[in-house]
N, C-alpha and C positions, 0 to 999 in steps of 0.2 A: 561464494566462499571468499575468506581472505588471509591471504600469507603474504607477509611482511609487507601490510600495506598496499600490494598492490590485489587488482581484482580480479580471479581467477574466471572464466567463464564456464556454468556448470555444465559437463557435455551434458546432462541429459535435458536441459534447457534446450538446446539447440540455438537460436536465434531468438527465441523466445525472451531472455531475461538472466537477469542475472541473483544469485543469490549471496547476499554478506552476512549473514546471521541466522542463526536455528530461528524458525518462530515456534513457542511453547503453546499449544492451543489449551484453554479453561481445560481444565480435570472434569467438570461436571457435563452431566447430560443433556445442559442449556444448549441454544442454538449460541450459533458464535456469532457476536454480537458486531458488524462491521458498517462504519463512517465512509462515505467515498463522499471527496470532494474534486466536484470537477465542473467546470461552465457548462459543457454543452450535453445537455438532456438524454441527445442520442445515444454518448457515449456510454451514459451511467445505464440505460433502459438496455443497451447491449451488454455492456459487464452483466449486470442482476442475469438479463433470459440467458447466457451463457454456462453462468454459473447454477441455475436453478434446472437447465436442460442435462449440464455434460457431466455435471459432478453428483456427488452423494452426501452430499454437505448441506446439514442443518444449519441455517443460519436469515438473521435480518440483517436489512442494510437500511442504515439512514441514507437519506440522500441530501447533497447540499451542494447547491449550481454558485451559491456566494460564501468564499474565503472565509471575508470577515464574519459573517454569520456565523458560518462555523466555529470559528475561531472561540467569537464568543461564546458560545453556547458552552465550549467545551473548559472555557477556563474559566466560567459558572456556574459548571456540575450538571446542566441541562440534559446532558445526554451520560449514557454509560455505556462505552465500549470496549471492545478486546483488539479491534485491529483500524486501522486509518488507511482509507488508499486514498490515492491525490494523484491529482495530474500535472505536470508540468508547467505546460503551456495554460495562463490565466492571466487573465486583465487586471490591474491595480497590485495584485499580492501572488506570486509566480508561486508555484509548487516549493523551488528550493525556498525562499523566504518565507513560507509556513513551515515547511520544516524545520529550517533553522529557528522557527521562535518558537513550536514544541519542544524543542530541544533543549532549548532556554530557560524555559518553564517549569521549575520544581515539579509543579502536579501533573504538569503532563509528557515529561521527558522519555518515561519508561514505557509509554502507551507502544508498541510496533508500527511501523509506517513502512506500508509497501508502498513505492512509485509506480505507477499504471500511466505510462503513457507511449505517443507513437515518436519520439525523439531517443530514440534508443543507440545509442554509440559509446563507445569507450572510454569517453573522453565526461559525458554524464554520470556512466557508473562509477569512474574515480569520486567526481566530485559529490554523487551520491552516499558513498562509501564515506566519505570524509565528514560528511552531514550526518551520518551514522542511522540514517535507513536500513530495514531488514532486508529489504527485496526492490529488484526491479524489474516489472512484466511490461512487455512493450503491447501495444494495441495492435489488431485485436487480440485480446485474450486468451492463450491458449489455459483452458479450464481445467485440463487434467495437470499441468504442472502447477496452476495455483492450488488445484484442491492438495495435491502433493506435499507443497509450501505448508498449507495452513491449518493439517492434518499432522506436520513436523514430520513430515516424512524425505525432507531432501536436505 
């Protein structure tokens, strides 16, 4: 949530994350089509079995352990998604500095970007907020509040 700027913590997150924007999930009956960028393998093969065990959520995940790869693909049209999650902590091109050049990006400004990482404190979610992220889940994953998220139910 956010009121005047600053970042409200949603009680029913708990410790979990933080939320600064509705996220609007597709209108259609498509699976919901989601990007996770993050290095380390573990991380992403535990998001997915997380998400595909706790929730009730139709959806594919790209997955992408390199930034720029990423990066590229998306401001090439190579891939088509509804939601971006990324991790903070990365070698060469950090979480915030992909963000921040989504943001930058005519075509891909208005894509939604959740933060999925274990660097969770107040002082992130400001400056999270300020990068204009929808969401921040810290690691590991509580599944029932993302499905929540991106179901636009919080």
């Amino acid at each position: 949530m956010v009121r005047s700027n600053l970042v409200l913590r949603n009680n029913d997150l708990k410790d979990y994350g933080y939320i600064f924007k509705p996220f609007n999930p597709p209108t259609s009956n498509q699976s919901l089509k989601i990007m996770m960028i993050d290095d380390n393998p573990k991380d992403i093969r535990l998001f997915e079995e997380l998400l595909a065990l706790d929730t009730m959520l139709n959806f594919s995940l790209s997955k992408w352990n390199n930034s720029h790869k990423a990066i590229e693909a998306l401001e090439h049209h190579r891939v088509d998604i509804d939601l971006i999650v990324l991790d903070l902590l990365m070698p060469c091109m950090n979480g915030k500095m992909i963000l921040k050049r989504l943001k930058e990006t005519t075509n891909l400004k208005n894509i939604p970007v959740v933060i999925y990482s274990s660097m969770h404190n107040y002082e992130n979610a400001i400056a999270l907020n300020q990068l204009e992220a929808h969401a921040f889940f810290a690691k590991p994953l509580d599944a029932e509040s993302f499905e929540a998220f991106i179901s636009g139910k919080s």
